[in-house]
N, C-alpha and C positions, 0 to 999 in steps of 0.2 A: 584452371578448370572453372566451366561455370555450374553454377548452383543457384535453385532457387530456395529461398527461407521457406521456413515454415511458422517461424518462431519471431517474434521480437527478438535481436542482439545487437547491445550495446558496442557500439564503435564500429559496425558491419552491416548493418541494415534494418528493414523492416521489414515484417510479413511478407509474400509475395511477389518479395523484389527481386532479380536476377542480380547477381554478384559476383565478380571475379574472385577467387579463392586460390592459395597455392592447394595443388593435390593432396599433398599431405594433411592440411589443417582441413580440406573434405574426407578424406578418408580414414582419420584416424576420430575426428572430433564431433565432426556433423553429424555426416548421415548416422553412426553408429547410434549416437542419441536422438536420431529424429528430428534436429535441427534445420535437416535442408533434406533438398533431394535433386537429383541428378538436373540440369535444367535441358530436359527431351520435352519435343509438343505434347506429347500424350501427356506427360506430368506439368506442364506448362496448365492444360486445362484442367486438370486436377487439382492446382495450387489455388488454381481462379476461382476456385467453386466451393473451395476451403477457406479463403480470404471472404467472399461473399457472405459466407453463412460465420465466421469471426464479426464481420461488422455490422451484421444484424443486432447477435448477441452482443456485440460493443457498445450500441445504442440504447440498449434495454438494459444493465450495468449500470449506465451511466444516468439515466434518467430514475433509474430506484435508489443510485449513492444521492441526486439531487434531489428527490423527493425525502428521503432522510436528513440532508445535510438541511433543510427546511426545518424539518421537525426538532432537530435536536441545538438550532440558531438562537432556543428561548433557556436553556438547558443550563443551570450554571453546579456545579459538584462543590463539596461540601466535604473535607476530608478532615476526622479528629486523629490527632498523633498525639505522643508524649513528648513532649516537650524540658529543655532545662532553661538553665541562664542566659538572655542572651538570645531570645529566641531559637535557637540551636533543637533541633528535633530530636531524637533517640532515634536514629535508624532514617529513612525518608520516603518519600514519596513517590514511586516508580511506577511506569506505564500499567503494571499489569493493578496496581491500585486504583488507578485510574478506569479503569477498564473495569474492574469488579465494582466502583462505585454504580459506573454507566450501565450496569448490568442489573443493581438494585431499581436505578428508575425504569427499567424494560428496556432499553437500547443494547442489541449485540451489537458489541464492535471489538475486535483481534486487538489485542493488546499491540501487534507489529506495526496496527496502521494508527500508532498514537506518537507523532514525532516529539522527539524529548531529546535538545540536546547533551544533560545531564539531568540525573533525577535532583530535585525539587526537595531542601536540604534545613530549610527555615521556614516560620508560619511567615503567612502573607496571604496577598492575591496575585496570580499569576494568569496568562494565555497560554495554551496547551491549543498544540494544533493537531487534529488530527484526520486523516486523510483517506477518504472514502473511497477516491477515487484519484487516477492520473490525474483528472482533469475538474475535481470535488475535494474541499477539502474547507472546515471550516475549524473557525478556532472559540475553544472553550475557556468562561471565564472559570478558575479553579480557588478554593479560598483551602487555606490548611490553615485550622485554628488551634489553641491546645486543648488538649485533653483532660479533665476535668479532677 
């Protein structure tokens, strides 16, 4: 069966694109969530005028994660913990702390788009990267000192 997206999916397409589907995976999985839609000309030019107005907004996204990822390039975080022997912390340092620092200097940013491959366990300085965009994505210097 063919089908056009609607949606970004991984291992299957992009936006817009016409895709061969077995029926079953369009009609139990797809369309029911608005993933895709039948691929008819009437819905052919329907997708086209839905992709059009996605890549406007894609462009405008992307140029406000870049104008951020600018702003926040001078930006370094400052995080006090309790610390024991050994530098070893009490507890650690996790995205959404990160995230609630970024928030005391005025930058919103979702705790989800702070890639961490485990949380941050001893003082030090560390890179924390965190990712504005698919295609923006800048990395922060991070210092955990102890706590007083």
């Amino acid at each position: 069966m063919e089908i056009i997206l609607r949606e970004d999916i991984d291992k299957l397409g992009q936006r817009g694109q016409v895709v061969k589907v077995t029926a079953g995976y369009a009609r139990n999985y797809l369309l029911p969530r608005r993933l895709a839609v039948a691929a008819t000309e009437g819905n052919k030019k329907i997708v086209e005028q839905e992709r059009q107005a996605h890549l406007r907004r894609e462009v405008k996204v992307q140029s406000e994660a870049q104008e951020l990822g600018k702003m926040m390039g001078s930006v370094e975080i400052t995080i006090t913990q309790k610390a024991g022997e050994n530098n070893q912390l009490f507890g650690s340092v996790t995205p959404a702390d990160i995230a609630a620092a970024l928030e005391k200097q005025g930058y919103s940013v979702d705790r989800k788009k702070i890639q961490m491959d485990e949380p941050i366990k001893t003082l030090g300085d560390f890179k924390v990267a965190v990712r504005l965009h698919k295609d923006v994505s800048v990395d922060l210097p991070v210092h955990v000192v102890k706590e007083d």
